[in-house]
C-alpha positions as CSV (number, residue, x, y, z in Angstrom):
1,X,0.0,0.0,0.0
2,X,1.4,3.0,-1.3
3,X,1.9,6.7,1.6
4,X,-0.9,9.1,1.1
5,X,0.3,12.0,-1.6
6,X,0.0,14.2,1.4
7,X,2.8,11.9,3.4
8,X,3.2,12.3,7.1
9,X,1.5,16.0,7.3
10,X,-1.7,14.8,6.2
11,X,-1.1,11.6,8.2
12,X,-1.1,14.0,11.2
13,X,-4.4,16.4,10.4
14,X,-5.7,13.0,9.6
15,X,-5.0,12.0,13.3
16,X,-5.7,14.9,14.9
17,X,-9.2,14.7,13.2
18,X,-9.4,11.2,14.5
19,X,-8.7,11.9,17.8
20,X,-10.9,14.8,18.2
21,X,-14.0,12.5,16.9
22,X,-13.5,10.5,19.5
23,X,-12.8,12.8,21.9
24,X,-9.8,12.0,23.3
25,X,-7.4,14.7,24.4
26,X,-3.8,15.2,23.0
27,X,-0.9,17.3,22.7
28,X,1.5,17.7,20.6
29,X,5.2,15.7,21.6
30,X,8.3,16.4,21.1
31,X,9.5,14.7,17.9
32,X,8.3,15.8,14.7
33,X,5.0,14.5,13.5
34,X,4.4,13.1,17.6
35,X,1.1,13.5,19.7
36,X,0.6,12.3,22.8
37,X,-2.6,11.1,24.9
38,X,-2.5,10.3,28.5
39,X,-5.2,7.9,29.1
40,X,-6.7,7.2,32.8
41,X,-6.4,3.8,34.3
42,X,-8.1,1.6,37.0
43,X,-4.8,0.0,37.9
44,X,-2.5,2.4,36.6
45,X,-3.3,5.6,37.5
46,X,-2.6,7.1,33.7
47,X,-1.1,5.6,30.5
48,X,0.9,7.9,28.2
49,X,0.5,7.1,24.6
50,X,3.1,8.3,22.5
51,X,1.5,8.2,18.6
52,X,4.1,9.0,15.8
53,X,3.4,9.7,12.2
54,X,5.9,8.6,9.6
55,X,6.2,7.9,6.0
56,X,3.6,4.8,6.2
57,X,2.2,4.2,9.7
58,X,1.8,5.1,12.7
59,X,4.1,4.1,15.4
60,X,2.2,3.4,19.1
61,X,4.6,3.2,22.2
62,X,3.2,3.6,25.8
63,X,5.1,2.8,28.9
64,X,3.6,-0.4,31.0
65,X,5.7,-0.4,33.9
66,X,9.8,-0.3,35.1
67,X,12.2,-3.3,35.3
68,X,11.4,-5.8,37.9
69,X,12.9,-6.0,41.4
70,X,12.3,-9.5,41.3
71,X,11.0,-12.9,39.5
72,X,12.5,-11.3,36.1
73,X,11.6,-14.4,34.6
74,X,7.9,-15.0,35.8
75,X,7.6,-11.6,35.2
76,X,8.6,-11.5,31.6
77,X,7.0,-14.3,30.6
78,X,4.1,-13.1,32.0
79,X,4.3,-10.5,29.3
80,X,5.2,-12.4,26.7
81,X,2.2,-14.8,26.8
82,X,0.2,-11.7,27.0
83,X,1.7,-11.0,23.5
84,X,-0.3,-13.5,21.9
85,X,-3.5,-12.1,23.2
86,X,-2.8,-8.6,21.5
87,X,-4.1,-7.4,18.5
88,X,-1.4,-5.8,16.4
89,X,0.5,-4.9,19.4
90,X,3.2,-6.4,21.7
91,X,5.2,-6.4,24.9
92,X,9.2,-5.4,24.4
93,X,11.7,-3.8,27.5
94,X,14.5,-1.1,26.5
95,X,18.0,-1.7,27.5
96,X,16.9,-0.9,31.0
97,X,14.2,-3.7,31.2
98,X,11.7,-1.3,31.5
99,X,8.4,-1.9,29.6
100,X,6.9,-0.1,26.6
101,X,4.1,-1.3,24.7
102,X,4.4,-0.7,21.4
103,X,2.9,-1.3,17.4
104,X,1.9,0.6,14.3
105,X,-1.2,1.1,11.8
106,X,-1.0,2.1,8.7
107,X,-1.5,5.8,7.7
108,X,-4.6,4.6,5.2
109,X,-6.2,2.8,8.9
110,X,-6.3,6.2,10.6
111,X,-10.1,6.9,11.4
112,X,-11.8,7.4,14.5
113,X,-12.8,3.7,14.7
114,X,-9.4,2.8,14.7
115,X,-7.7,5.3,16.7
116,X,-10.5,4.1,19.2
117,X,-9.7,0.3,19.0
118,X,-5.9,1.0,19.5
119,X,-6.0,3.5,22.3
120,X,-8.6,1.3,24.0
121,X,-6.3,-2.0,23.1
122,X,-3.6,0.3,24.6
123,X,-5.3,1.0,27.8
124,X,-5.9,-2.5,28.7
125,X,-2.9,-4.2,27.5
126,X,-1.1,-1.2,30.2
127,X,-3.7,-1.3,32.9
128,X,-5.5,-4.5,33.3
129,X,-1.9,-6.3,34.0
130,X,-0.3,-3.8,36.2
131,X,-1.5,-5.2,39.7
132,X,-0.2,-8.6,39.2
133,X,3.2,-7.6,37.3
134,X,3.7,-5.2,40.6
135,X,2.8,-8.5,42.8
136,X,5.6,-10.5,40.6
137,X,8.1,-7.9,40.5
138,X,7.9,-6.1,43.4
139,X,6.4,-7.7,46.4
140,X,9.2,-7.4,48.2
141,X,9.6,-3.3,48.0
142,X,6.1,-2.8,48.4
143,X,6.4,-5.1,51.9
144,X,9.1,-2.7,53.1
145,X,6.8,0.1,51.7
146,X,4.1,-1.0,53.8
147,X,6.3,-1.1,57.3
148,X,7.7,2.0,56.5
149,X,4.3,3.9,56.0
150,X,2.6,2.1,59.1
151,X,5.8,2.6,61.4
152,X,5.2,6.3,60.9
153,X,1.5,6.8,60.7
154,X,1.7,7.3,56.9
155,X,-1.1,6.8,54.5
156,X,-1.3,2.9,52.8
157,X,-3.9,4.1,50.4
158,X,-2.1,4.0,47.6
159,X,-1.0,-0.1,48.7
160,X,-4.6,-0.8,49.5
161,X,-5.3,-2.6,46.7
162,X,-2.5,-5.6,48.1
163,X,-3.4,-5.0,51.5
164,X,-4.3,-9.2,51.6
165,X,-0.8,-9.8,50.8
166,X,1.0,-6.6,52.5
167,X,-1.2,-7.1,56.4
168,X,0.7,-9.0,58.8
169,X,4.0,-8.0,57.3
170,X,4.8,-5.4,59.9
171,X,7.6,-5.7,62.5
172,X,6.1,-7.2,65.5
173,X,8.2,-5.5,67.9
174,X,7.0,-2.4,66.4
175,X,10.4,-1.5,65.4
176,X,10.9,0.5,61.7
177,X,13.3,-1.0,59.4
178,X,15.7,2.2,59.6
179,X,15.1,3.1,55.8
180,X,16.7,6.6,55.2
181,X,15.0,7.0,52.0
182,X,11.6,7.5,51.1
């Protein structure tokens, strides 16, 4: 399939138009032809969608979630059998090990159907996951999270979600893991 004669400007007013039908808000990045949408999770609190326009498609990329504490394998092959259950996206890690979803649609997809099926395909490929890859990868830091925050009267609201797995974790003696930084 051949670029629109227009190439990657009219790709963009052709995106912009799509997301405005649907009525998603976006700004403008900062790499040519880039907008960006910050979608609002359950589990995630937000989900920033990078969407660049190029030549012949659209390249998607949202960050999921940083490199794991712990259980790196469970926790990437967690992801990667979540890749088969993705439409036209997919699971990868920078040289950090920190995780970006990313895919492309052609410029000729772009309309505000589409746009809507890959931002909502987006959204729950980043948010529905996130509670369990925290459980795999980070258990451990959001245990000493927890005894930090109840050794000094802190608020756990933000934990409360693993509050069945985080309870009984305190220091009996009452005594605060001397944690210098938080």
């Amino acid at each position: 399939m051949s670029a629109p004669a227009d190439g990657v400007a009219g790709g963009l007013d052709r995106l912009r138009a799509a997301l405005q039908e649907t009525g998603v808000e976006f700004a403008d990045g900062t790499r040519e032809g880039e907008l960006v949408v910050t979608l609002p999770g359950e589990r995630k609190l937000k989900t920033v969608c990078s969407l660049v326009v190029g030549v012949n498609a659209v390249s998607v990329q949202a960050f999921v979630i940083r490199r794991p504490d712990e259980n790196h394998e469970k926790f990437y092959t967690s992801l990667l059998r979540r890749n088969l259950r993705l439409p036209g996206m997919a699971y990868a890690i920078d040289g950090s090990g920190d995780v970006y979803l990313t895919g492309r649609l052609p410029l000729a997809a772009i309309d505000a159907a589409s746009i809507d099926r890959l931002l909502g395909t987006v959204l729950t490929a980043c948010d529905e996951p996130f509670n369990e890859l925290l459980v795999i990868g980070f258990l451990t830091s959001m245990r000493t999270e927890w005894r930090w925050r109840l050794s000094r009267g802190e608020s756990t609201a933000n934990l409360e979600a693993f509050r069945h797995l985080l309870e009984g974790t305190e220091d009996v003696t009452g005594e605060s893991e001397g944690h210098g930084t938080h």
